[in-house]
C-alpha beads as a LAMMPS data file, in Angstrom:
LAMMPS data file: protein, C-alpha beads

295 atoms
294 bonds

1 atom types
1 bond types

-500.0 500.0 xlo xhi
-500.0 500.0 ylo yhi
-500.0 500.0 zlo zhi

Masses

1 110.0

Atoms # bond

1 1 1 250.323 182.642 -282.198
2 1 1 251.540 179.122 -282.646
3 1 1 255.673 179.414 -283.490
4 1 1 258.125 176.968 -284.847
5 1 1 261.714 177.371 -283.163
6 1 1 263.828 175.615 -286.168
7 1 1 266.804 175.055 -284.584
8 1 1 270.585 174.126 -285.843
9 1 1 271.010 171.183 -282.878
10 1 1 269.165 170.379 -279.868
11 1 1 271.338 171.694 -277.547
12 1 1 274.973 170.443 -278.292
13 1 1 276.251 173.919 -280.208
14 1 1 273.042 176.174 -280.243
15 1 1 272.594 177.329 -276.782
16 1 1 269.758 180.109 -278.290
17 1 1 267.516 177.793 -279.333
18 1 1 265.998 177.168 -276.431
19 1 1 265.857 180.366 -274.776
20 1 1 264.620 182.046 -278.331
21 1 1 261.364 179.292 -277.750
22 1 1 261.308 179.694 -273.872
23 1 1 260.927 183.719 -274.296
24 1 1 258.087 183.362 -276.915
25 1 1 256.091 181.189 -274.162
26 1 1 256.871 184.189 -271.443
27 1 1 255.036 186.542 -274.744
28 1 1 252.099 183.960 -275.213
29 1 1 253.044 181.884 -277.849
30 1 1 252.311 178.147 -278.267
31 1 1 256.241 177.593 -279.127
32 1 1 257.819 174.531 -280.321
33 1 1 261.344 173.570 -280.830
34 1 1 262.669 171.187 -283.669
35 1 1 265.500 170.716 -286.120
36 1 1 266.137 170.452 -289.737
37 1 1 265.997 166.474 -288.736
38 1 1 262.577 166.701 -287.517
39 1 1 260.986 168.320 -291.077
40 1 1 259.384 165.162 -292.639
41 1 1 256.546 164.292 -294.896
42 1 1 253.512 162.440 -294.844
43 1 1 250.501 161.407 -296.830
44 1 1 248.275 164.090 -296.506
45 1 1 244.200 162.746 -296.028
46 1 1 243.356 164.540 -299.598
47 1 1 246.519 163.099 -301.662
48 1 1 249.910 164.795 -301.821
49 1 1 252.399 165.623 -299.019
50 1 1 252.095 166.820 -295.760
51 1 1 255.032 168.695 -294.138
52 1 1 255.484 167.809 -290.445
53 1 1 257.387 169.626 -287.928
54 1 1 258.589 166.639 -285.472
55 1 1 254.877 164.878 -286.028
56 1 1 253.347 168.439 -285.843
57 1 1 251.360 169.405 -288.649
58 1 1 253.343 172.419 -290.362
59 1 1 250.148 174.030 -291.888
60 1 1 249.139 174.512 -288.072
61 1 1 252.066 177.033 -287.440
62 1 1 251.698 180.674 -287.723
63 1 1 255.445 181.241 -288.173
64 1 1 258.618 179.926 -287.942
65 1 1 262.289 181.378 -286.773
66 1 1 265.039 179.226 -288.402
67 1 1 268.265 178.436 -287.276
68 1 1 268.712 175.904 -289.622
69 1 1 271.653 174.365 -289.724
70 1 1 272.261 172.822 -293.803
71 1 1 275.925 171.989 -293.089
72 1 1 275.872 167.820 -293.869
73 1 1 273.584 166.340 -296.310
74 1 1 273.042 169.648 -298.182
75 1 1 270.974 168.394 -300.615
76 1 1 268.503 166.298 -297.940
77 1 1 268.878 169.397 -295.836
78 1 1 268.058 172.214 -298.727
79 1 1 264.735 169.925 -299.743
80 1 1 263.173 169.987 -296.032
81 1 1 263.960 173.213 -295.172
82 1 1 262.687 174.017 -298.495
83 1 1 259.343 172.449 -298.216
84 1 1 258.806 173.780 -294.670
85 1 1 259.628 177.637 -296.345
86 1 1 256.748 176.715 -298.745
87 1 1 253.834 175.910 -296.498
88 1 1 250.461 178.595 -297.404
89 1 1 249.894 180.237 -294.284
90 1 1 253.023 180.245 -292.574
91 1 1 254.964 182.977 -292.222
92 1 1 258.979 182.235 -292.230
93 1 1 261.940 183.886 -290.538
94 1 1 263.673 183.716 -292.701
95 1 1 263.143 181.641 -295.992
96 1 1 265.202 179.107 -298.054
97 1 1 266.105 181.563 -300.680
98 1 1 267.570 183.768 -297.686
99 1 1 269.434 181.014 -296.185
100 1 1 271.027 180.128 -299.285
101 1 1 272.522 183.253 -299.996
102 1 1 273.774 183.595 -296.409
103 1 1 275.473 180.069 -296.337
104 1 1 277.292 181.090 -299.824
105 1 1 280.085 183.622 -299.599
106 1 1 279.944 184.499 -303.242
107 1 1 276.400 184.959 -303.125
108 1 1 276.602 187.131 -300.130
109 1 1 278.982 189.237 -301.417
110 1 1 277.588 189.488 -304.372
111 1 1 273.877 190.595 -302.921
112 1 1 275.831 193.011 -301.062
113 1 1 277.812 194.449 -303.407
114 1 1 274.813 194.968 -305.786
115 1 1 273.457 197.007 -302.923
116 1 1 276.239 199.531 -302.991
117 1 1 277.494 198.012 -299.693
118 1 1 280.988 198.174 -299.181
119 1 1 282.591 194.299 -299.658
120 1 1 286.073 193.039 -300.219
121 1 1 287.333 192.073 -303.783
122 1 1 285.955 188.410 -304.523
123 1 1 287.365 185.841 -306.596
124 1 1 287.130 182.617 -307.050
125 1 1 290.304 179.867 -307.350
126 1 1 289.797 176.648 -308.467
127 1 1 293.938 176.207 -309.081
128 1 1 297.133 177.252 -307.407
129 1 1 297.535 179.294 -310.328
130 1 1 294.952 181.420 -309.978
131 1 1 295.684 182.147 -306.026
132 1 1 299.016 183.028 -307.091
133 1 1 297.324 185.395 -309.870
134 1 1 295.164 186.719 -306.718
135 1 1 298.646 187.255 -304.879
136 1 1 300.201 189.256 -307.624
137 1 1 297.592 191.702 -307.808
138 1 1 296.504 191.876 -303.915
139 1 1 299.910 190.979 -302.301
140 1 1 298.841 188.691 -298.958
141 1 1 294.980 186.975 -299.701
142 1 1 293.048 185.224 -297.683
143 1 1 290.913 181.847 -298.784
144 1 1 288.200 180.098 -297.407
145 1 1 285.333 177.679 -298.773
146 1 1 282.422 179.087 -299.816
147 1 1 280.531 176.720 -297.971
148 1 1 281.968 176.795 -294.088
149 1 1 281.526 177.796 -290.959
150 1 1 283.279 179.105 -288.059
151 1 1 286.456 179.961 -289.190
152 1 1 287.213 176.425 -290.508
153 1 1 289.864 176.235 -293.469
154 1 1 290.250 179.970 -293.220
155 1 1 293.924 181.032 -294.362
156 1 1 296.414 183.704 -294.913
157 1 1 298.355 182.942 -297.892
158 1 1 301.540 185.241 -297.338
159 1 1 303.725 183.044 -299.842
160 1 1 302.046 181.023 -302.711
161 1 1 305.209 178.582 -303.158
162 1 1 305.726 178.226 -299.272
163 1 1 301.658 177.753 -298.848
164 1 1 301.607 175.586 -302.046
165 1 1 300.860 172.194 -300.017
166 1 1 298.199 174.151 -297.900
167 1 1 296.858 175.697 -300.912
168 1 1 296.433 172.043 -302.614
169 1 1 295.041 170.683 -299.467
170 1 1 292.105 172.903 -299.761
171 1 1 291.784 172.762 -303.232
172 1 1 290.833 168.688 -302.997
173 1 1 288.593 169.462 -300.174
174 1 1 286.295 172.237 -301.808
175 1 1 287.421 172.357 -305.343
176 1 1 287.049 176.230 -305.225
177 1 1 288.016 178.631 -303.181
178 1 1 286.826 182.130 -302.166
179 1 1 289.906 184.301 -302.518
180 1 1 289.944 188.451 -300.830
181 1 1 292.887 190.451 -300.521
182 1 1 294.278 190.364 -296.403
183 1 1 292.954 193.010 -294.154
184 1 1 295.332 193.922 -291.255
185 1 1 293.147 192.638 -287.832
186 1 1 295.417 194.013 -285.393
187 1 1 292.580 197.813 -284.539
188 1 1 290.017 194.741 -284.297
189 1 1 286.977 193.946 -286.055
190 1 1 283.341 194.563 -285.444
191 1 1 280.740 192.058 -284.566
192 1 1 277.654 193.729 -284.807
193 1 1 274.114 192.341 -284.466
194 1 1 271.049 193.288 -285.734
195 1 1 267.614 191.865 -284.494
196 1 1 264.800 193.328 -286.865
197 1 1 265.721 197.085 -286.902
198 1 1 267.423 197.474 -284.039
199 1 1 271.096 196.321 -282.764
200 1 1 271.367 195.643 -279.417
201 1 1 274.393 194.326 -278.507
202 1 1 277.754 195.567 -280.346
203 1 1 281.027 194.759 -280.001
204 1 1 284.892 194.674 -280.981
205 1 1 287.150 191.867 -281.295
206 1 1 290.806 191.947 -281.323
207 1 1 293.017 188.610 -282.289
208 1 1 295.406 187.234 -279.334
209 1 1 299.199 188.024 -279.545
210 1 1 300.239 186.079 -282.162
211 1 1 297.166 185.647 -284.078
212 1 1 295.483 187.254 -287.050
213 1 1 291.901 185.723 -286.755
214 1 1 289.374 187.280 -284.173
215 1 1 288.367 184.447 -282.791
216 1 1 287.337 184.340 -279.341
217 1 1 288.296 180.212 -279.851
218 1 1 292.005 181.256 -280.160
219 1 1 291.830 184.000 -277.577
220 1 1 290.700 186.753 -279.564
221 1 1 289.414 189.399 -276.683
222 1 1 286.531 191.388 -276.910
223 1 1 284.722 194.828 -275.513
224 1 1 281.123 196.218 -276.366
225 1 1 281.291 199.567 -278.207
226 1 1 279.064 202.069 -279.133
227 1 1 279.009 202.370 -282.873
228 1 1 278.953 205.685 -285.325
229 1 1 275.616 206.292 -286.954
230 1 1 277.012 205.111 -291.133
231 1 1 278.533 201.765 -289.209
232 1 1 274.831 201.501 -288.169
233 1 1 273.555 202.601 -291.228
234 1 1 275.973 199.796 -292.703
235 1 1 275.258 196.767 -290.754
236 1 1 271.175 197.565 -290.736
237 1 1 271.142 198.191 -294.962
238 1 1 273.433 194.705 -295.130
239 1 1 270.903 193.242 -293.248
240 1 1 267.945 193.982 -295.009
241 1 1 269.394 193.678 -298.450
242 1 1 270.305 189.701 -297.301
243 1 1 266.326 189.667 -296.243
244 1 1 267.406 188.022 -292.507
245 1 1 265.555 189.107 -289.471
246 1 1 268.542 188.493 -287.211
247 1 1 272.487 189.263 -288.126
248 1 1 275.279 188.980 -287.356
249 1 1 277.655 190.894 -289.112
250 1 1 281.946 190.913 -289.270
251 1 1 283.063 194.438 -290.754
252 1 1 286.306 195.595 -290.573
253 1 1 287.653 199.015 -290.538
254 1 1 290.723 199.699 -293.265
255 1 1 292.271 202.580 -294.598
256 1 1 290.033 203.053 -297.477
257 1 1 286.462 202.336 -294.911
258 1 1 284.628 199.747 -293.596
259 1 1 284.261 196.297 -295.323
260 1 1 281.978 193.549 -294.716
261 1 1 283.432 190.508 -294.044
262 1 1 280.557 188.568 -293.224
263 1 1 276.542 188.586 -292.761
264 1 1 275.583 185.387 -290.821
265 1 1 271.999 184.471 -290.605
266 1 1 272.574 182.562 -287.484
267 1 1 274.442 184.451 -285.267
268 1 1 275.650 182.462 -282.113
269 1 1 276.481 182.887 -278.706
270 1 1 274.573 185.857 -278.072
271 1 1 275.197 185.563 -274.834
272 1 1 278.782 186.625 -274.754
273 1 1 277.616 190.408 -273.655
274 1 1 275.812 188.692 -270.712
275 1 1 271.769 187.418 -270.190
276 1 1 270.449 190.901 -270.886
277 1 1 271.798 191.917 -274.540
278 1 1 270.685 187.808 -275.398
279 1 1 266.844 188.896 -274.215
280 1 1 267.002 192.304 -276.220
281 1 1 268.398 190.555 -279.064
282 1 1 265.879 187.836 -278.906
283 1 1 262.678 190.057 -278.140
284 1 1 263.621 192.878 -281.079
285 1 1 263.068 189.354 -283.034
286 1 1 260.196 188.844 -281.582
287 1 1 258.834 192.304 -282.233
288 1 1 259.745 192.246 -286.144
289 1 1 257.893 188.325 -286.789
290 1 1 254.959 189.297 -284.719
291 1 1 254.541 192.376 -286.682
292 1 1 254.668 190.797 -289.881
293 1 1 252.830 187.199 -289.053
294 1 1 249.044 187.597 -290.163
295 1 1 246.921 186.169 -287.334

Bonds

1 1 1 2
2 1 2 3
3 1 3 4
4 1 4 5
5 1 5 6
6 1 6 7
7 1 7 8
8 1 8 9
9 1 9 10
10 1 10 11
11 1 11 12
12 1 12 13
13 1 13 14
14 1 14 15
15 1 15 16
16 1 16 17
17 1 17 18
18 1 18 19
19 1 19 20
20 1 20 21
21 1 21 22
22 1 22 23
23 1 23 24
24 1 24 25
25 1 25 26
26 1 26 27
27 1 27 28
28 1 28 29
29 1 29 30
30 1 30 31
31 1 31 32
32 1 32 33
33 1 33 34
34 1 34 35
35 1 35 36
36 1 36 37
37 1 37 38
38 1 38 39
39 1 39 40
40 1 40 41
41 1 41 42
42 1 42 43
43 1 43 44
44 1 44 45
45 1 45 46
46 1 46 47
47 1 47 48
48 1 48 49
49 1 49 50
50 1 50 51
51 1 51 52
52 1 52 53
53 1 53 54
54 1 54 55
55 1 55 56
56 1 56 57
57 1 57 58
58 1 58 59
59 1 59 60
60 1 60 61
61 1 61 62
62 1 62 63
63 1 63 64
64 1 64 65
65 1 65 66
66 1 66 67
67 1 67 68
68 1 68 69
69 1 69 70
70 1 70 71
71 1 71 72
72 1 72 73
73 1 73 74
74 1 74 75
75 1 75 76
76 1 76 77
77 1 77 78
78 1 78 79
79 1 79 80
80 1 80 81
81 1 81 82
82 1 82 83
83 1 83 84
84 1 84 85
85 1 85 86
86 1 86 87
87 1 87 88
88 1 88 89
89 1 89 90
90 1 90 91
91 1 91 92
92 1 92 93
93 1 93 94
94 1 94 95
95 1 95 96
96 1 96 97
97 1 97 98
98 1 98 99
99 1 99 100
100 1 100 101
101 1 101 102
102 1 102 103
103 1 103 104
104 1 104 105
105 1 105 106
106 1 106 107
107 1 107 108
108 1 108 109
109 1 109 110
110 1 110 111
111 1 111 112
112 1 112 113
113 1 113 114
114 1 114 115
115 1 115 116
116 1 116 117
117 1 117 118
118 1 118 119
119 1 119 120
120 1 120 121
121 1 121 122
122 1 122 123
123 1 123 124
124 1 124 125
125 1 125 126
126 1 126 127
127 1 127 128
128 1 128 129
129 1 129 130
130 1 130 131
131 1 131 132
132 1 132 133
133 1 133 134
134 1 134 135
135 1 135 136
136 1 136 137
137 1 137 138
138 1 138 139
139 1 139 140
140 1 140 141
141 1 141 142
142 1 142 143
143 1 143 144
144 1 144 145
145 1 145 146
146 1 146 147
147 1 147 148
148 1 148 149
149 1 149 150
150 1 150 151
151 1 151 152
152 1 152 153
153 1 153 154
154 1 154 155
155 1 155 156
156 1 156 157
157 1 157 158
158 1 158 159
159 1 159 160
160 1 160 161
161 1 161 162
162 1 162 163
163 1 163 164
164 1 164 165
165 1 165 166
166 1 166 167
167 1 167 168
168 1 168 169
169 1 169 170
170 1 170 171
171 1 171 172
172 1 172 173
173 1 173 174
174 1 174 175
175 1 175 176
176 1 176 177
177 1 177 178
178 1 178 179
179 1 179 180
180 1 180 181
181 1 181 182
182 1 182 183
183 1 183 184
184 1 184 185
185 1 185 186
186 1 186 187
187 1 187 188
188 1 188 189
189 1 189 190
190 1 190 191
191 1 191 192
192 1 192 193
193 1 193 194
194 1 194 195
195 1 195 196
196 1 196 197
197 1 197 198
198 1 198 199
199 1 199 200
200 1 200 201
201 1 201 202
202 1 202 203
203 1 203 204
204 1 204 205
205 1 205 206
206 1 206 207
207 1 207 208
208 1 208 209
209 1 209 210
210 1 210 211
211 1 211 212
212 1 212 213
213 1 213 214
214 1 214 215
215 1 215 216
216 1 216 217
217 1 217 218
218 1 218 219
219 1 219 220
220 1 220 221
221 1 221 222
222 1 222 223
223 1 223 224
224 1 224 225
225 1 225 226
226 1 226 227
227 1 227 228
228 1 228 229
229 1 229 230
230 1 230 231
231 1 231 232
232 1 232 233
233 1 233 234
234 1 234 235
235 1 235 236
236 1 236 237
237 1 237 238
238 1 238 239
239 1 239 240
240 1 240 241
241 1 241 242
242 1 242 243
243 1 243 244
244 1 244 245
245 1 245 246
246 1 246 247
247 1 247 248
248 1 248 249
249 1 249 250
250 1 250 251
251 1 251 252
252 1 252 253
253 1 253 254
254 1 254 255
255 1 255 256
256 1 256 257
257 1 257 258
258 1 258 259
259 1 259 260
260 1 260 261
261 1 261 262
262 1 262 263
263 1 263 264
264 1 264 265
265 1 265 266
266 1 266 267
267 1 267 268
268 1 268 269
269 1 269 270
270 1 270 271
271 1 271 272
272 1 272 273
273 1 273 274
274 1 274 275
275 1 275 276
276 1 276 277
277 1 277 278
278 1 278 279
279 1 279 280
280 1 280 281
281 1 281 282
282 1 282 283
283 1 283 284
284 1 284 285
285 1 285 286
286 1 286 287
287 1 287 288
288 1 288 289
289 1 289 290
290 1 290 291
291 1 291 292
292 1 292 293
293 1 293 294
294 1 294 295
């Protein structure tokens, strides 16, 4: 088969690219590796466009696994990955309507939630007023754009009044905010990752002395775990009711049950578990597109 590797960069914060389109050469696979940057169009020889994959002709790609990164220009950025989810013939991993939902929190947790999947209570602030409404009926919450990415602009409002320039900061930024009620971190919280239907490499994070986020950035340390069959059941039902091929997924264990924080379409540094977990992540990918590419 002829693949597209759509990556998020060429190299400067996606370190999976590459190996996801080296491994697909060791399985036979005329593999190419581009960005968001490099979908264009052109005059097609009939009339109308032609969507090119860094000067490659789209329409001769079997499939393609995104990475896509839409953080920037979104609209520029939604349009080409659009057009390159819309090409007769070729099979994506995973589409534009998927993406969307993953990059929005609200959508996310709303797809989830109308799965019967277990998701935080969601609400959206647009004033100071309403976080402090949030406050008085959750007690500590925690907001965050809709719109972001690794753990940038993500707070713990413990005191509306004392946060109140914090809370304002963020409000001219985004303009809305997602607001959840604050989940103690301190028993750690899953990563888990699912790669078509299987989940190769699972692990645990807990925050550094001092810290509430997990974040492996600020210290945050980290052991692989073998996971109960409904946190399985969980992550793989999340996964397939988002429609992405490969997850990864923040759930946190509370007192009333698991709750999923997160379902990322482009889960990052799979490497973390070492070289051999990465490979099993990448060919269970490989398994599930091949399967469902028509040759």
């Amino acid at each position: 088969m002829r693949i597209g590797v759509l990556a998020w960069d060429h190299g400067e914060e996606d370190d999976d690219s590459p190996v996801i389109a080296e491994l697909g050469r060791e399985r036979g696979h005329d593999t190419s590796l581009f960005t968001v940057e490099e979908i264009d169009v052109a005059a097609a020889p009939g009339g109308g466009p032609e969507v090119m994959f860094n000067g490659e002709l789209g329409r001769s790609f079997d499939a393609v696994i995104s990475r896509a990164q839409l953080h920037g220009d979104w609209r520029d950025r939604v349009e080409r990955l659009m057009l390159a989810s819309n090409i007769p013939g070729v099979a994506m991993f995973d589409p534009i309507e998927v993406w969307q939902a993953a990059y929005s929190k609200f959508r996310m947790m709303q797809v989830l939630a109308d799965a019967g999947l277990p998701v935080p209570p969601t609400r959206a602030c647009r004033t100071p007023a309403d976080v402090e409404a949030a406050s008085r009926e959750w007690g500590t919450v925690v907001v965050k754009p809709s719109y972001g990415r690794a753990g940038i602009d993500v707070e713990r409002i413990t005191n509306v009044a004392d946060d109140l320039p914090l809370i304002e900061t963020l409000l001219a930024r985004y303009g809305v905010l997602v607001c959840q009620p604050y989940y103690p971190t301190q028993y750690g919280e899953y990563r888990l990752t699912v790669s078509g239907d299987t989940m190769p490499m699972n692990m645990v994070k807990y925050p550094a002395v001092g810290q509430w986020k997990t974040r492996t950035l600020l210290g945050a340390s980290f052991e692989r775990v073998e996971i109960s069959p409904e946190l399985r059941d969980i992550s793989i039902r999340a996964t397939r009711a988002m429609g992405i091929t490969l997850s990864g997924l923040d759930i946190l264990p509370t007192d009333d049950g698991y709750v999923i924080l997160e379902c990322n379409a482009i889960p990052g540094n799979l490497n973390i578990l070492g070289k051999e977990s990465q490979r099993l992540a990448f060919e269970a990918m490989y398994e599930w597109v091949e399967a469902r590419t028509p040759c």
